[in-house]
TIROBA-85417 format. One record per atom (N, C-alpha, C): x, y, z; residue number from 1. Coordinates in steps of 0.02 Angstrom, whole numbers, plus 50000, padded with zeros to 5 digits. Each point is the difference from the previous one (the first is absolute). Layout:
BEGIN
east/north/up/lolum
X/Y/Z/NUM;
...
This chain:
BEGIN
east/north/up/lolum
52664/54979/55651/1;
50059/49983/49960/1;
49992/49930/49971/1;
50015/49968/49931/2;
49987/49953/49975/2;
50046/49941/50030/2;
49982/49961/50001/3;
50043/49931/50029/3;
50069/49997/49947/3;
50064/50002/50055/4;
50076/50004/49957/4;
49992/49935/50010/4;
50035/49978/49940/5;
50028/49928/49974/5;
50065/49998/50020/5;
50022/49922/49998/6;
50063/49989/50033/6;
50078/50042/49948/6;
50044/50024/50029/7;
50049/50033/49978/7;
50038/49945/49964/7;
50037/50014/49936/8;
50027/49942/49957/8;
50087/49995/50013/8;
50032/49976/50038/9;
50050/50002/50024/9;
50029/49944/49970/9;
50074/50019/49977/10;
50038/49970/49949/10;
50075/50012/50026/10;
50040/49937/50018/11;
50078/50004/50040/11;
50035/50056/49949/11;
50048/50040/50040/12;
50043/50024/49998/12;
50036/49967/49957/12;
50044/50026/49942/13;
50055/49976/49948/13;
50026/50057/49994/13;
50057/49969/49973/14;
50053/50062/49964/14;
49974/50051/49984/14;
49959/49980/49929/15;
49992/50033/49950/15;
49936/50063/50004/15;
49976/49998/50080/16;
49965/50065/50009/16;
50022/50048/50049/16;
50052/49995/49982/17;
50037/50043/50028/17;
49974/50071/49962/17;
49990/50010/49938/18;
49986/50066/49966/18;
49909/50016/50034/18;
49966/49936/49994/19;
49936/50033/50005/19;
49992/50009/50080/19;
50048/49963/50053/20;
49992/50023/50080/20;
50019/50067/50021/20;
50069/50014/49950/21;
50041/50070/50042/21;
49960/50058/50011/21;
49966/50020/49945/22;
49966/50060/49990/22;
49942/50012/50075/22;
49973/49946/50005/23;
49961/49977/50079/23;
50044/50006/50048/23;
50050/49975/50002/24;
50037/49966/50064/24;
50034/50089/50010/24;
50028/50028/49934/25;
50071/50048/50016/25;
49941/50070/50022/25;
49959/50006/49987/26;
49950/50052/50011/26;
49947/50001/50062/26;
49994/49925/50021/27;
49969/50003/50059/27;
50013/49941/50069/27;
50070/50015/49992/28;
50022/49922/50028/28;
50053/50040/50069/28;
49997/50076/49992/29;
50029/50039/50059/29;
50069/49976/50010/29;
50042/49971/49956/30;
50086/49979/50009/30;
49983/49938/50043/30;
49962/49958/50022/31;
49979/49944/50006/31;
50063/49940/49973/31;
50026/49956/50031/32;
50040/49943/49963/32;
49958/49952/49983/32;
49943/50001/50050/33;
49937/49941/49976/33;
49969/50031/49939/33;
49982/50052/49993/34;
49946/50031/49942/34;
50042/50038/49929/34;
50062/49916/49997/35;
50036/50002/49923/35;
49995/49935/49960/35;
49996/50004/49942/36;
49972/49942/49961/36;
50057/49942/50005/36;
50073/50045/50005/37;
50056/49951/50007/37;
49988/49957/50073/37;
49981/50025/50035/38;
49994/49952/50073/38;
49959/49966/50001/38;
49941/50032/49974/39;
49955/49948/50000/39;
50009/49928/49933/39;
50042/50035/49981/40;
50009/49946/49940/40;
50056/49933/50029/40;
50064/50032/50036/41;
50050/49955/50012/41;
49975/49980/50080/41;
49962/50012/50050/42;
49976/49979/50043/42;
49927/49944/49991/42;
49977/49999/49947/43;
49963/49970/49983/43;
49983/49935/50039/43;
50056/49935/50002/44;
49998/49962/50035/44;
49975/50020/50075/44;
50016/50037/50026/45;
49981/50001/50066/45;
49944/50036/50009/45;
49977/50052/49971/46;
49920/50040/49995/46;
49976/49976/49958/46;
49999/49969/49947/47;
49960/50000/49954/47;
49947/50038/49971/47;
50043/50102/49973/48;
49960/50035/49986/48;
49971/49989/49945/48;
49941/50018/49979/49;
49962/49986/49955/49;
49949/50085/49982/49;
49989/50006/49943/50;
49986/50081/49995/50;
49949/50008/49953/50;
49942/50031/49987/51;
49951/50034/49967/51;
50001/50045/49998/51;
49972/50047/49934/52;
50008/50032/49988/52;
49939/50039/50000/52;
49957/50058/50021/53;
49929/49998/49989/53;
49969/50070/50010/53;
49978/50034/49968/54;
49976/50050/49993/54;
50071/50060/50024/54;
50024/49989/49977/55;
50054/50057/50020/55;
50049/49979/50084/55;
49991/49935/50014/56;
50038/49995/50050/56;
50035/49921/49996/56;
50064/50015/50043/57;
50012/49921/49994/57;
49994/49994/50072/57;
49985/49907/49989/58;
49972/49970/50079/58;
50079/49933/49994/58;
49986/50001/50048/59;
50070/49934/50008/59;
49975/49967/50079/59;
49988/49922/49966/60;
49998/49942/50070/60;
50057/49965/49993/60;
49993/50007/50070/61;
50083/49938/50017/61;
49976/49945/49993/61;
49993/49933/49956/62;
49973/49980/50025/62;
50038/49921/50042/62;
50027/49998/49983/63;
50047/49968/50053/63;
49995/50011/50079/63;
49987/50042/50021/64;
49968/50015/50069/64;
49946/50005/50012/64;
49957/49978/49961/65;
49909/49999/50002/65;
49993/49947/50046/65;
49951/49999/50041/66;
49983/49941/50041/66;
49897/49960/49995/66;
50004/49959/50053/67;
49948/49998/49973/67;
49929/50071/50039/67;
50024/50034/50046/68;
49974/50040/50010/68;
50020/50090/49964/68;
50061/50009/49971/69;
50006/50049/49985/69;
50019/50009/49916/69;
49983/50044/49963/70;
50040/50013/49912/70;
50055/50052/50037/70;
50043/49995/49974/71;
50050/50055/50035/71;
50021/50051/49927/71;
50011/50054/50028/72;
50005/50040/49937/72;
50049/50061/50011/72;
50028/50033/49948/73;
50033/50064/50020/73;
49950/50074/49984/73;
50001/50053/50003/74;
49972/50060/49981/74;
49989/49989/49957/74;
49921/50026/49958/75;
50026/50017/49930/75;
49999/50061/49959/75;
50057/50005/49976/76;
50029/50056/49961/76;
49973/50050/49940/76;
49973/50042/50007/77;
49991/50044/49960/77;
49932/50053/50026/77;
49975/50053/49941/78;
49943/50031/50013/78;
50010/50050/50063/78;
49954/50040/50005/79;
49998/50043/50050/79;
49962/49963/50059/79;
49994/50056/50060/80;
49974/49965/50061/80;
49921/49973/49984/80;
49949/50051/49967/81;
49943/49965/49973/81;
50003/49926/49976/81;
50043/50001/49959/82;
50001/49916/49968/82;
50029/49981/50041/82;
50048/50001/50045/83;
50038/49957/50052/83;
49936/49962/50035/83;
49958/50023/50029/84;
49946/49988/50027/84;
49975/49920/49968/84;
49960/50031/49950/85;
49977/49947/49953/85;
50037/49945/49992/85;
50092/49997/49980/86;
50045/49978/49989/86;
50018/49943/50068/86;
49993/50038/50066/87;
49977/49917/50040/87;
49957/49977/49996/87;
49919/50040/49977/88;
49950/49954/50013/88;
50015/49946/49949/88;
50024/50000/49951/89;
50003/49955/49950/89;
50058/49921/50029/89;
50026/50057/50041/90;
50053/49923/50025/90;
49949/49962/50057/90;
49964/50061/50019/91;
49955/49945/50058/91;
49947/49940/49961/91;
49957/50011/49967/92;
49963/49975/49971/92;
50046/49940/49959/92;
50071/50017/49972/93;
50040/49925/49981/93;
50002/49974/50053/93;
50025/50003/50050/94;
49998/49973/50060/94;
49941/49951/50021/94;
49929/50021/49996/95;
49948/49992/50014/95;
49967/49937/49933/95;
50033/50012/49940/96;
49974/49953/49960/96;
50026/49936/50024/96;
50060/50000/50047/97;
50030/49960/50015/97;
49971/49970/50080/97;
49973/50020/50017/98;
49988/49989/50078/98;
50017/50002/50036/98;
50071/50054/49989/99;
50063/50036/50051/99;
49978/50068/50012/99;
50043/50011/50058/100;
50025/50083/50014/100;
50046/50031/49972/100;
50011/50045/50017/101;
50063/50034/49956/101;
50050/50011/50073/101;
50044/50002/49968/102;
50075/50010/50026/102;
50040/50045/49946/102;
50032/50065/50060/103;
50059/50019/49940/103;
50067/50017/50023/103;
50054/49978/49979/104;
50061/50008/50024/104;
50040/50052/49976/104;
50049/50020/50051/105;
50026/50054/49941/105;
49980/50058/49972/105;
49942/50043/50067/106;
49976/50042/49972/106;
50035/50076/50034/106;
50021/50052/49971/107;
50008/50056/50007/107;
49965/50043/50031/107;
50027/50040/50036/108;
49970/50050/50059/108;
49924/50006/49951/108;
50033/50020/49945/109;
49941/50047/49959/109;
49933/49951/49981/109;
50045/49939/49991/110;
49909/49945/49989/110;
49984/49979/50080/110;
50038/49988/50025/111;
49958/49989/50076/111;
49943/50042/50031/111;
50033/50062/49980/112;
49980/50047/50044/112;
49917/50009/49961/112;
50009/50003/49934/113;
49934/49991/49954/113;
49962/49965/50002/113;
50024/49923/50029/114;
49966/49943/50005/114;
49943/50014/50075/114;
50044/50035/50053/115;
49953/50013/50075/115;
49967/50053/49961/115;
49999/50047/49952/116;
49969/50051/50003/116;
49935/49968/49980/116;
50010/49979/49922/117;
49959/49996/49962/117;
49971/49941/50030/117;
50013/49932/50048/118;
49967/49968/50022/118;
49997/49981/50063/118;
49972/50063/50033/119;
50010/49977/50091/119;
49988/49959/50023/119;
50035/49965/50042/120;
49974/49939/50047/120;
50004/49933/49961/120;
50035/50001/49944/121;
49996/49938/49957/121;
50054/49959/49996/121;
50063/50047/50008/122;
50061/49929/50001/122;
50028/50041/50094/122;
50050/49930/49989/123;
50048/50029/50043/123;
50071/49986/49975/123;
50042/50072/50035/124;
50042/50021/49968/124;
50072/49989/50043/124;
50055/49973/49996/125;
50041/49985/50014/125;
50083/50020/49958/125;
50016/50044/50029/126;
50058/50020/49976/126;
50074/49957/50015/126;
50027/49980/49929/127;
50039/49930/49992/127;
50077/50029/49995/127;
50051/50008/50066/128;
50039/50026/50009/128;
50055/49957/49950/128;
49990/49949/50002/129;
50044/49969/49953/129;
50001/49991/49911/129;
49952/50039/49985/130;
49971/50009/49947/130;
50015/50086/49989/130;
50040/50018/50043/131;
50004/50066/49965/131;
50065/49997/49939/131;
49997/50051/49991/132;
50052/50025/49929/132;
50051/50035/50033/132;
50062/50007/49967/133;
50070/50023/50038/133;
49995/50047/49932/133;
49998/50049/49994/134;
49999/50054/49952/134;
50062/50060/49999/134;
50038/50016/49970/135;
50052/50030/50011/135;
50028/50066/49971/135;
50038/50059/50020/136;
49979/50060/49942/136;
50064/49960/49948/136;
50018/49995/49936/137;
50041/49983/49958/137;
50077/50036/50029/137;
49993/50047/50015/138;
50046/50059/50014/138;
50039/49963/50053/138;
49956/49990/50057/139;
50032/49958/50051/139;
50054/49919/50006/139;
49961/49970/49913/140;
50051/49952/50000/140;
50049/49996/49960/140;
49992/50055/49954/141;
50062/50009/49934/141;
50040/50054/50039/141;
49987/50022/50042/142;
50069/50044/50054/142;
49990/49988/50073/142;
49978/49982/50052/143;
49988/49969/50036/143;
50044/50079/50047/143;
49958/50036/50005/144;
50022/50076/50037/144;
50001/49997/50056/144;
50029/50075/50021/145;
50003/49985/50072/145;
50053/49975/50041/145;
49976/50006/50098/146;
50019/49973/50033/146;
49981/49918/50008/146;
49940/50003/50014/147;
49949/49936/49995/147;
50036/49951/49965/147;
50030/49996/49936/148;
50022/49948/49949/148;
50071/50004/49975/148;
50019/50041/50066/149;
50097/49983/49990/149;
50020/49939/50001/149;
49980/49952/50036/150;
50013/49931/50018/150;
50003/49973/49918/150;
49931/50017/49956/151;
50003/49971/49942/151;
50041/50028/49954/151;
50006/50052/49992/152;
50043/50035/49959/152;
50094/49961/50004/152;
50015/50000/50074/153;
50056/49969/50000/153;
50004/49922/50002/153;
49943/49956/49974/154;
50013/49937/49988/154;
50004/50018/49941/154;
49963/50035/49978/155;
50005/50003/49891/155;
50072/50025/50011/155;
50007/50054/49995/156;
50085/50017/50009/156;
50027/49956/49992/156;
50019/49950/50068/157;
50050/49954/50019/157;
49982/49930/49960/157;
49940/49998/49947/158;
50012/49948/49961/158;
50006/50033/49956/158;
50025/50051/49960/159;
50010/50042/49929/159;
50083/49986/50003/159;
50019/50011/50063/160;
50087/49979/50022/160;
50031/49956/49985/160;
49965/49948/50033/161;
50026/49929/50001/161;
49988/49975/49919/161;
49944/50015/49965/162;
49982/49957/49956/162;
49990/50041/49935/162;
49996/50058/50019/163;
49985/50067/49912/163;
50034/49987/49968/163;
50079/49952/49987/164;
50031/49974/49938/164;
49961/49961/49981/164;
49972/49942/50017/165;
49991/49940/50005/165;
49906/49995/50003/165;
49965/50048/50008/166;
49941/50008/49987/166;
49956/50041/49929/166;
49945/49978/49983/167;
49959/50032/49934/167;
49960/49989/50039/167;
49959/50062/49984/168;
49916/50003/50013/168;
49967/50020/49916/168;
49954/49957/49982/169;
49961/50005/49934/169;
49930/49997/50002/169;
49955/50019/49937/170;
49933/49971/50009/170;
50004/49929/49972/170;
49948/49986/50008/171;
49965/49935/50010/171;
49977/49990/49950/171;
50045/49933/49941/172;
49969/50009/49931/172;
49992/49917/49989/172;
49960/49987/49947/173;
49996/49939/49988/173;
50072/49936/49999/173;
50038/50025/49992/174;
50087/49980/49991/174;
49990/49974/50073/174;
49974/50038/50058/175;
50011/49980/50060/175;
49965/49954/50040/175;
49948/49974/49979/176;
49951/49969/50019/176;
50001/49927/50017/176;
50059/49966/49962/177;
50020/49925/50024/177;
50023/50000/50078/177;
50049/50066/49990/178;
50045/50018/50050/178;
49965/50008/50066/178;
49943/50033/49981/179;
49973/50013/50070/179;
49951/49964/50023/179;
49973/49939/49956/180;
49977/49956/50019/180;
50031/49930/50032/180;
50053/49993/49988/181;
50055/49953/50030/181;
50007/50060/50056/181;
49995/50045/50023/182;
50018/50059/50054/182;
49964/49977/50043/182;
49921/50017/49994/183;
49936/49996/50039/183;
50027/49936/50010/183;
49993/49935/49961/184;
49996/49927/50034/184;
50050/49993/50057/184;
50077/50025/49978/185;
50044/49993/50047/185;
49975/50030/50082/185;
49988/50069/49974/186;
49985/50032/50064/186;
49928/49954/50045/186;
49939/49984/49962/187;
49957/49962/50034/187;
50009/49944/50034/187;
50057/49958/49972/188;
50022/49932/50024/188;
50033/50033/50077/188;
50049/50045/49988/189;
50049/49998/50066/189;
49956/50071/50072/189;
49941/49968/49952/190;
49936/50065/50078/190;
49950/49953/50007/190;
50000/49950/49982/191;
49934/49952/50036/191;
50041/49960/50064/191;
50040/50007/50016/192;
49986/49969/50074/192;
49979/50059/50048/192;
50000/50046/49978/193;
50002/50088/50030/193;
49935/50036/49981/193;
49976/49960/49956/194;
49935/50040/49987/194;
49941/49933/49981/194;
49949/50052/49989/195;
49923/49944/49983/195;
50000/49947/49920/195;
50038/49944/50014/196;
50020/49966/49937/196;
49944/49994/49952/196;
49942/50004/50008/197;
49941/50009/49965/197;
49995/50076/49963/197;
49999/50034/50033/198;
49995/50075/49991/198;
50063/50022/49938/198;
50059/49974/50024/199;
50058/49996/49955/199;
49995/49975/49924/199;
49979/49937/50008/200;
49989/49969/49943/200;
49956/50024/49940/200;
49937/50017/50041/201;
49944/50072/49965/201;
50050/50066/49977/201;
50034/50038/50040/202;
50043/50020/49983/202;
50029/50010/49922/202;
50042/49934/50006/203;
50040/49991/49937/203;
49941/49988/49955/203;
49947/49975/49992/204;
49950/49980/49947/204;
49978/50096/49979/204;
50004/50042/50026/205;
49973/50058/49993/205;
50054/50036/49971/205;
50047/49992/50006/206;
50050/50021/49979/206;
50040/49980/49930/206;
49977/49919/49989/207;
50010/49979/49935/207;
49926/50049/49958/207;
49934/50011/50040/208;
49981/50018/49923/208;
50005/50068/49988/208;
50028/50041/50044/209;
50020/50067/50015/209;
50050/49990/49916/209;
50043/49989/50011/210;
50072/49996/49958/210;
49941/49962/49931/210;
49966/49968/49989/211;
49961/49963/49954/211;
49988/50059/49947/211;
49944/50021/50047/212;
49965/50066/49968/212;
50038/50081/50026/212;
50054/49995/49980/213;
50035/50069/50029/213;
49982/50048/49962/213;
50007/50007/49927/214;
49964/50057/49974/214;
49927/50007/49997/214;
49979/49938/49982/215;
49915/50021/50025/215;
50002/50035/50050/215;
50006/49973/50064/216;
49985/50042/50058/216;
50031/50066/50017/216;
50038/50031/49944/217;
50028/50044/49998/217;
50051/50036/50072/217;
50044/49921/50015/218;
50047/50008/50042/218;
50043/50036/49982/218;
50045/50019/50062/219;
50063/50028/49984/219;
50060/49984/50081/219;
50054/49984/49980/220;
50043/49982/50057/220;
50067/50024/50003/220;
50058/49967/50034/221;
50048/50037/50027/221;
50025/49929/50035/221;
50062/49987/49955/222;
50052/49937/50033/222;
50062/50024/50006/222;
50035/49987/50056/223;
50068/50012/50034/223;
50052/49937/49981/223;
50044/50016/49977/224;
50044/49953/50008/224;
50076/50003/50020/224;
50024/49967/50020/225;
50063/49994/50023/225;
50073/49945/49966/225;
50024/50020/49975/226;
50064/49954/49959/226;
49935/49982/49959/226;
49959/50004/49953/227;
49950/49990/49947/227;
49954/49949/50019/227;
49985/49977/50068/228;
49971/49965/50035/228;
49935/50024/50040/228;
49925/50009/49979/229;
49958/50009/50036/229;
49999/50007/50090/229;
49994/50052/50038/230;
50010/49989/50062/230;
49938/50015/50017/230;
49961/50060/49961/231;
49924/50042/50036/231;
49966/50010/49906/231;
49915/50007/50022/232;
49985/50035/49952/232;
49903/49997/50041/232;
49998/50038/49972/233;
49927/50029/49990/233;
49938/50000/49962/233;
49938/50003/50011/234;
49971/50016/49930/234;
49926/50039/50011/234;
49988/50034/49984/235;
49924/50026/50006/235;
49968/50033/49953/235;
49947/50018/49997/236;
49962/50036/49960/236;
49937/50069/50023/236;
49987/50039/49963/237;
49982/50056/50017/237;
49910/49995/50017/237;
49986/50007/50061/238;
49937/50004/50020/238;
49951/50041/49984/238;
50012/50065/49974/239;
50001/50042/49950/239;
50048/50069/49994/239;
49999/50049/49992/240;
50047/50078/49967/240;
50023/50002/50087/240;
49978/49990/50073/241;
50043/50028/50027/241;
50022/49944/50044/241;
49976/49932/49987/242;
50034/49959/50050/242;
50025/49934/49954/242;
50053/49970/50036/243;
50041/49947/49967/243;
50020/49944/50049/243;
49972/49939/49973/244;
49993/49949/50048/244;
50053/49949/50003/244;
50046/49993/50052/245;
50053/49940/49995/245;
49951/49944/50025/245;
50011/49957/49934/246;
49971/49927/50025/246;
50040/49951/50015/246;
50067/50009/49970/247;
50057/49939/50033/247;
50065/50029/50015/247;
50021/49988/50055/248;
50078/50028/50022/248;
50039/49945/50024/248;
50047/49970/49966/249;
50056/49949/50035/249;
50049/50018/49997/249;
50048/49983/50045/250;
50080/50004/50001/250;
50049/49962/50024/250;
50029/49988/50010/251;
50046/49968/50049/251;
50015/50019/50057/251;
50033/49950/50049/252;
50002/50037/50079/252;
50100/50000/50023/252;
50012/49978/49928/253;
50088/49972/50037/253;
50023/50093/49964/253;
49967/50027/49975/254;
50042/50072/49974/254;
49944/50058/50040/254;
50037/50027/50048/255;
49951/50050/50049/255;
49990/50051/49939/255;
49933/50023/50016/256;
49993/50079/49944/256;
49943/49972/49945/256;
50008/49952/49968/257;
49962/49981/49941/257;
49932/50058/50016/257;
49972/49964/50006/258;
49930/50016/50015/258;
49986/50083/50008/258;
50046/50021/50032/259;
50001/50072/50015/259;
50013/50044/49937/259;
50052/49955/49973/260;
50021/50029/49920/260;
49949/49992/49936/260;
49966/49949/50014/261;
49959/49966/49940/261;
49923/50046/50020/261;
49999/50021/50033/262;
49934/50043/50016/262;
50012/50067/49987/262;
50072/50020/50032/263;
50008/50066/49984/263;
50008/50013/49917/263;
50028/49940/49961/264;
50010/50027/49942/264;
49940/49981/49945/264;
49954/49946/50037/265;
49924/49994/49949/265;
49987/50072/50023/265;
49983/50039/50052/266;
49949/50072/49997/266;
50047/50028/49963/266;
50061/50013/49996/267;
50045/50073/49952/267;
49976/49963/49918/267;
50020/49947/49992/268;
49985/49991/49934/268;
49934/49972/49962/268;
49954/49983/50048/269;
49926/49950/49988/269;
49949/50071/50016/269;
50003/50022/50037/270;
49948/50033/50051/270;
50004/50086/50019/270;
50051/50020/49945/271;
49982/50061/50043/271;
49968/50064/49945/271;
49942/49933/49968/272;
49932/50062/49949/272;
49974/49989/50044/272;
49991/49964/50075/273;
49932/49964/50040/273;
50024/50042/50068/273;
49936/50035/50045/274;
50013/50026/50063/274;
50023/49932/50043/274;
49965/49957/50034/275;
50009/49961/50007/275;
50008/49921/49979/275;
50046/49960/50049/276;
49993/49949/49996/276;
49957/49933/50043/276;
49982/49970/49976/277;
49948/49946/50037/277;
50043/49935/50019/277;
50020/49982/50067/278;
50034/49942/50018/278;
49957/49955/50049/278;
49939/50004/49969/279;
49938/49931/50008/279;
50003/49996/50075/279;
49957/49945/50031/280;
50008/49999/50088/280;
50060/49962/50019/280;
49969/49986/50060/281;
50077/49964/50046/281;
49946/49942/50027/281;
49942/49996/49995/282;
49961/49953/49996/282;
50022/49952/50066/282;
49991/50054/50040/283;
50008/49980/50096/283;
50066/49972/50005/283;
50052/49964/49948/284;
50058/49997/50038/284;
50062/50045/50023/284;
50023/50004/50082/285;
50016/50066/50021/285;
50075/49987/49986/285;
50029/49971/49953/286;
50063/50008/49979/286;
49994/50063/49920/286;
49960/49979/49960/287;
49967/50040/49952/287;
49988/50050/50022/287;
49956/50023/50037/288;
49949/50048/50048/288;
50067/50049/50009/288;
50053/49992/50057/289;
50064/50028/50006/289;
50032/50033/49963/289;
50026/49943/49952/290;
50024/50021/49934/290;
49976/50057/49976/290;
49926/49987/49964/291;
49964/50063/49960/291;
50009/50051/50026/291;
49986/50001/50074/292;
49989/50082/50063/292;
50065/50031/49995/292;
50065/49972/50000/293;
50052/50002/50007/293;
49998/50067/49921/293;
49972/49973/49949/294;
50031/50050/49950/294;
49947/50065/49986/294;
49979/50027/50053/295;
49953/50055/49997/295;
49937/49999/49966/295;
49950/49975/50000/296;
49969/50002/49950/296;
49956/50063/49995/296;
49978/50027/49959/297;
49947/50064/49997/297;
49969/50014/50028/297;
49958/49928/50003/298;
49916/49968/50047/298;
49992/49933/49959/298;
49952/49987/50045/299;
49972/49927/49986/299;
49936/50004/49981/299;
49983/49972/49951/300;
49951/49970/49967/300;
49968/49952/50027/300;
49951/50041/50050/301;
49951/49957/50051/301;
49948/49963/49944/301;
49994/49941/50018/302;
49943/49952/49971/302;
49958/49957/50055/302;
49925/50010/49974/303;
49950/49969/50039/303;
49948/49950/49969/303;
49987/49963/50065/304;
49960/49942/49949/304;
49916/50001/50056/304;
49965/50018/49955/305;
49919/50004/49992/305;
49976/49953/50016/305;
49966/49967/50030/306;
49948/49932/49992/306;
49931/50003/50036/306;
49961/49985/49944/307;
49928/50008/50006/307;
49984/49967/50065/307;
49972/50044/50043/308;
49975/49968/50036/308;
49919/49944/50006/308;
């Protein structure tokens, strides 16, 4: 095989959003990591970066590169024949570099490819906090059952108190000051309660979310009360059967928000999409709770590879 040259990797922006999806929505398995919007508004903290190359896309984090490892995600496209080829090419970038490879974030289906097709070469570690909370749509735009009476009668009992006095709408440019004075408010009064670093990243991801909203071909769902922002939402479609919430805030002084603002993004956002994608809980077991608490389908196990 002829000596591969180094892969030409170029940051994540808005504006490829058209030439990532077709990669990402076709071989990215409903993945929240393997969408151009995440990788685009997470940027600061991964620093994905993406090539494009013979029929596949490759993506390094490179923000988590070290001096012993390139860290990378799957890359996307081609059949299992080219899959093959398609790491050797990430190994050999790796190698121009005088690193190993590392990959995070990989799916039953590339892990399992990775021991096949290369025995004895990485080791494999399955990243419980890195899984995906995946949900049937059905389950959160009616929340059936015995299992989810509890939720059904908080939505109820806030439709009571407040269905004069409440609107639920989409999420249009008109709203976007609003919910950016929202996010800040809400971030200020959760950093003594949460990771004030992490927060602050946060709100920076969220201003360019709302930046580039039609590029990234968002779509959302804001609640309000006496014409006053209380909850809203926003996500975008991972591809035809999954739909990814990337931001959920609300308030904590009106019980229900949250329960309402979810149930009514899937009836009105989400229900062309089987499921919905509500990203990890990323080891904290207040999150962790939460998510388990609303049934999820299954989880979207993710594993991380490293050359041994």
């Amino acid at each position: 095989m002829p000596e591969m040259e180094k892969l030409d990797f170029k940051p994540v922006t808005a504006e490829d959003y058209e030439r990532l999806y077709p990669y990402t929505s076709a071989y990215g398995e409903g993945s929240c990591q393997h969408s151009p919007v995440s990788m685009y508004a997470l940027y600061e903290k991964y620093g994905d970066a993406t090539a494009i190359s013979e029929g596949f896309l490759y993506v390094l984090r490179e923000n988590l590169c070290d001096d012993a490892y390139r860290v990378y995600l799957a890359p996307l496209g081609g059949d299992e024949a080219g899959l093959k080829e398609a790491y050797e090419r990430i190994f050999a970038d790796a190698r121009a570099y005088g690193k190993k490879v590392k990959f995070l974030s990989l799916t039953q289906k590339h892990a399992d490819f990775l021991e096949e097709a290369f025995p004895g070469r990485f080791q494999k570690a399955c990243e419980r906090d890195l899984a995906e909370y995946v949900y049937d749509v059905k389950t959160l735009s009616q929340f059936p059952g015995k299992d989810f009476a509890k939720r059904r009668s908080e939505i109820r009992k806030f439709w009571r108190e407040y269905g004069k006095k409440a609107e639920v709408s989409q999420v249009t440019a008109l709203d976007f000051d609003e919910l950016l004075t929202f996010s800040e408010t809400w971030i200020y009064e959760n950093e003594e309660t949460h990771d004030k670093e992490a927060l602050s990243r946060e709100l920076r991801d969220i201003r360019k979310l709302i930046a580039h909203y039609d590029e990234l071909h968002l779509s959302g769902t804001v609640l309000r009360v006496d014409g006053k922002v209380e909850a809203f939402c926003i996500g975008s479609a991972i591809n035809d059967q999954y739909y990814d919430i990337m931001v959920e805030k609300g308030v904590r002084d009106i019980p229900g928000v949250y329960r309402v603002v979810r149930q009514e993004d899937a009836k009105q956002r989400a229900l062309q999409f089987s499921y919905m994608n509500y990203e990890e809980d990323v080891g904290v077991p207040g999150i962790r709770q939460l998510k388990e608490s609303y049934g999820p389908a299954f989880l979207l196990k993710k594993y991380v590879m490293t050359e041994q």
